[in-house]
C-alpha positions in Angstrom: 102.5 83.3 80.6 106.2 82.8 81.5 106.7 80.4 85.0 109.0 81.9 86.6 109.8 85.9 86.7 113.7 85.4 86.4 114.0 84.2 83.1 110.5 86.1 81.8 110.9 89.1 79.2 109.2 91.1 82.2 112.9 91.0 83.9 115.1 91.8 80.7 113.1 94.5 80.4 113.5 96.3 83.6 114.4 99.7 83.5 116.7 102.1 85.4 114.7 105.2 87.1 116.7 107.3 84.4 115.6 105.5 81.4 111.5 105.4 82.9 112.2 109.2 83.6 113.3 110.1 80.0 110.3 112.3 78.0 110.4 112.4 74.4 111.8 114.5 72.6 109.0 115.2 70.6 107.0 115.6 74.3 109.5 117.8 75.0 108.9 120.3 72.0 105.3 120.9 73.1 106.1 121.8 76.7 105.3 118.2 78.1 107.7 118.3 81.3 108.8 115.7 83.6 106.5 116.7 85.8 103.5 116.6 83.3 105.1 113.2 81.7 104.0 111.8 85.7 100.9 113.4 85.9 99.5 112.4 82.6 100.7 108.9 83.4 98.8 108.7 86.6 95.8 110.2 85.5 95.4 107.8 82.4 96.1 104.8 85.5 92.7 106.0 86.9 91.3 106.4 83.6 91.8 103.0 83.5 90.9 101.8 86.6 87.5 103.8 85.7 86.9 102.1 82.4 87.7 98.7 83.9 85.3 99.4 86.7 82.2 99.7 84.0 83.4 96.5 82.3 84.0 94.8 85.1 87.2 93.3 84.7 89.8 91.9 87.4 92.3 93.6 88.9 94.8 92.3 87.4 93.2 93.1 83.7 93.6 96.5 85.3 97.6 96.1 86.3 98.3 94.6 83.6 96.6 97.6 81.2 98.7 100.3 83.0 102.1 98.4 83.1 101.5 98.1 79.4 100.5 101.8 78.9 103.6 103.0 81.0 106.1 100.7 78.4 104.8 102.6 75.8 105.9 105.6 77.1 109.1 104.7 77.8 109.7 104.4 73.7 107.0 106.1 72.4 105.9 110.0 72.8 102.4 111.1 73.8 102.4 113.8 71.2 101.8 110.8 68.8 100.4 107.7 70.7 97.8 109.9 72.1 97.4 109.2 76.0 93.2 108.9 75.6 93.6 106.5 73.4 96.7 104.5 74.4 94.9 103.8 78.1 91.7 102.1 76.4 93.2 100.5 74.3 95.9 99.5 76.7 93.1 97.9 78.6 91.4 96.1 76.0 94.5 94.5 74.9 95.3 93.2 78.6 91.8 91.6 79.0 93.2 89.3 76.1 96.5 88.6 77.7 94.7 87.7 81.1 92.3 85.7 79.2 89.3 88.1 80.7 88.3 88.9 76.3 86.4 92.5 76.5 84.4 93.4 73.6 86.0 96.3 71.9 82.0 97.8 71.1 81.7 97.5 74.7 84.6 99.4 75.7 83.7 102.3 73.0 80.5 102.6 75.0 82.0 103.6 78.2 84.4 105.5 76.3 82.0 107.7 75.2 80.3 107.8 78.7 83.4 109.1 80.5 85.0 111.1 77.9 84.4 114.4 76.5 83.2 114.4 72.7 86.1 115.0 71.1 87.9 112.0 72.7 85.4 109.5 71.8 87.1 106.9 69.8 85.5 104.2 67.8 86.4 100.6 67.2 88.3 101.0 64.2 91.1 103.5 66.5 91.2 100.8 69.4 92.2 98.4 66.9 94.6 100.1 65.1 96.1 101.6 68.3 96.3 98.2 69.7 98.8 97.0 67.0 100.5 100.3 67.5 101.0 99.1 70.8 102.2 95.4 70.6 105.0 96.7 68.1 105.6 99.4 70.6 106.2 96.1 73.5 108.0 94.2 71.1 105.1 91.5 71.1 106.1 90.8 74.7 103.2 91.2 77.1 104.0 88.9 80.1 104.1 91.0 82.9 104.5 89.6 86.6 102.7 91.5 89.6 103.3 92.2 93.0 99.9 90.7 94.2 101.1 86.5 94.6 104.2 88.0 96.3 102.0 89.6 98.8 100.0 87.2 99.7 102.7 84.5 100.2 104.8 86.6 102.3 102.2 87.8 104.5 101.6 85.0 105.7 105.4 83.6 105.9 105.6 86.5 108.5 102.7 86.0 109.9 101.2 89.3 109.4 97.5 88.4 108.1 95.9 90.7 110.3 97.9 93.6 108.1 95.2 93.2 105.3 92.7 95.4 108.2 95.1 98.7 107.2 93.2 101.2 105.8 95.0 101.9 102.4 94.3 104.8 99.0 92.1 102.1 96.8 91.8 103.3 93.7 89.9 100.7 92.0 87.3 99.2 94.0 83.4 99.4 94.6 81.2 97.7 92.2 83.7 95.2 90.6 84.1 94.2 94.4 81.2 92.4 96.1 81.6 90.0 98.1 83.1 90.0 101.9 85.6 88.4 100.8 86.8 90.1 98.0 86.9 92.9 100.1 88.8 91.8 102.6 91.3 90.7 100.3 90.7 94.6 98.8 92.2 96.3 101.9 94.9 93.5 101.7 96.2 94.7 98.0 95.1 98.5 98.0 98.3 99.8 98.9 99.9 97.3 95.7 97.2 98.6 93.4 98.2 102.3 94.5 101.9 101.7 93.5 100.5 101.4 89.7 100.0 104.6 89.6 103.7 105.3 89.6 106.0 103.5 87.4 107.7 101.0 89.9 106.8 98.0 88.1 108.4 98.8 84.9 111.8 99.4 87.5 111.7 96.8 90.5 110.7 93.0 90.9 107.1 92.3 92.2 108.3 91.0 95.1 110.3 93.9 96.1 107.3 96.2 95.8 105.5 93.8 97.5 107.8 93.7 100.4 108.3 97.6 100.7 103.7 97.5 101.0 104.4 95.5 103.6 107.2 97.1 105.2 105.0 100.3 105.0 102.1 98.9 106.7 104.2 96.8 109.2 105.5 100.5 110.0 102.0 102.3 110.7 100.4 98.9 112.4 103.9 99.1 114.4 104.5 96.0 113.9 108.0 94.2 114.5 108.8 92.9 111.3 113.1 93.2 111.7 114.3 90.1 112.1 112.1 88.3 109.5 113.1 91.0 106.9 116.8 90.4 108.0 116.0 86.6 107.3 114.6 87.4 104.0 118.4 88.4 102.8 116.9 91.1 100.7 118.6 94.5 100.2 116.7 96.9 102.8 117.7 99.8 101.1 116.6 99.1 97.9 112.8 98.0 99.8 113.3 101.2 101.8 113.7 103.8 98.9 110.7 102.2 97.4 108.6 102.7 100.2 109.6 105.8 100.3 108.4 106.5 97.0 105.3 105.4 97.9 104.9 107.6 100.5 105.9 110.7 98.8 104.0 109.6 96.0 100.5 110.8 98.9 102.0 113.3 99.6 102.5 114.8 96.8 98.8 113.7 95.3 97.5 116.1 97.7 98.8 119.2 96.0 97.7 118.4 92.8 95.3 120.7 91.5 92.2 119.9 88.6 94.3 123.0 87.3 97.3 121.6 86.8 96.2 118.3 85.7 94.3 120.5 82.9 97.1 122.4 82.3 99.2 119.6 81.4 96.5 118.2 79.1 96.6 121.0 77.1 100.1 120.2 76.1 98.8 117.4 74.1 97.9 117.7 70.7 94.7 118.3 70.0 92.6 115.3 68.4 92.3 116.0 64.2 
């Protein structure tokens, strides 16, 4: 993995919000709306985070997977890398990148636990969707996350007692045991929620990192001003992303199992 973030592909490949916003045009001629485009892309996130749960992988396998699904989309259209089996095998190709190796008849196995039958891919479809994918990527498959960031600057302001605030975790529980671990859990919930939005295809980790913390600094009201000001970092960009963030739960709570079903059934259906 690259050293340093600035001269990674990670950074060259940055999006605008425009460009991550653009549905296919083949998307597009089934229906699939920006709206949907979202939706599906969150829901395959926790699709994820599910699948990486039973194999017990790291979070960062997990990160890593969904960054990697969400630069698919942004050249590829779901009509024809189909979203069921991009995630998986979005995944399984991550574990190797992060060096956490997942057997692919493993992965097929809880495929078939959590999917309905006629999703159920074999071994034979993850591998040939996964070099689907790394031509999709270019072959590039570094990809730098908020979670050092975090870490480092919590405690450059001094705000350790921040990782107490109760946050959305979406991928915790059995891959999680000890006291420790999940401390450090409440610590990085709120960077793990950001994942399921497409922020790290847009901003630098440490920008989403710094909006997580200006979020939580906000609800633990906690005086953080001056060392932000000291950080020489634009505000507004760390503001707007927070505020993505925000109306990112709010707008999860409207979200019906209809219209997550509806928006399925845009896709085409598995021949």
């Amino acid at each position: 993995m690259a050293a340093n973030f600035w001269t990674s592909s990670h950074y060259k490949q940055l999006l605008e919000q425009e460009e991550v916003d653009m549905v296919h045009p083949l998307d597009k001629e089934k229906g699939i709306t920006l709206e949907d485009f979202k939706l599906l892309k969150m829901q395959m996130a926790n699709y994820i985070g599910r699948l990486a749960q039973s194999v017990k992988v790291r979070q960062r396998v997990v990160a890593t997977a969904i960054s990697y699904m969400r630069r698919v989309y942004t050249r590829k259209a779901m009509t024809e890398y189909d979203p069921r089996l991009v995630a998986p095998t979005s995944l399984y190709l991550a574990a190797k990148a992060e060096e956490s190796t997942v057997q692919a008849r493993l992965l097929v196995f809880y495929i078939k636990k959590l999917c309905a039958e006629e999703y159920r891919y074999d071994i034979k479809d993850i591998l040939e969707m996964e070099m689907k994918i790394l031509e999709a990527l270019n072959y590039y498959l570094v990809v730098f996350h908020p979670y050092r960031a975090l870490t480092q600057l919590l405690q450059d302001a001094n705000l350790n007692d921040l990782t107490q605030l109760s946050c959305m975790i979406p991928f915790a529980d059995s891959m999680f045991r000890t006291k420790k671990v999940l401390t450090l859990l409440f610590q990085l919930g709120l960077v793990n929620d950001t994942y399921k939005m497409d922020l790290i295809l847009i901003h630098p980790p440490h920008l989403i990192a710094l909006a997580c913390i200006y979020i939580a600094s906000v609800q633990k009201d906690k005086e953080t001003t001056t060392w932000f000001e000291e950080l020489r970092v634009d505000m507004n960009v760390v503001k707007n992303i927070s505020m993505e963030i925000l109306d990112f739960y709010d707008n999860q709570r409207s979200i019906s199992e209809e219209r997550i079903t509806a928006a399925f059934n845009k896709l085409p259906m598995r021949s």
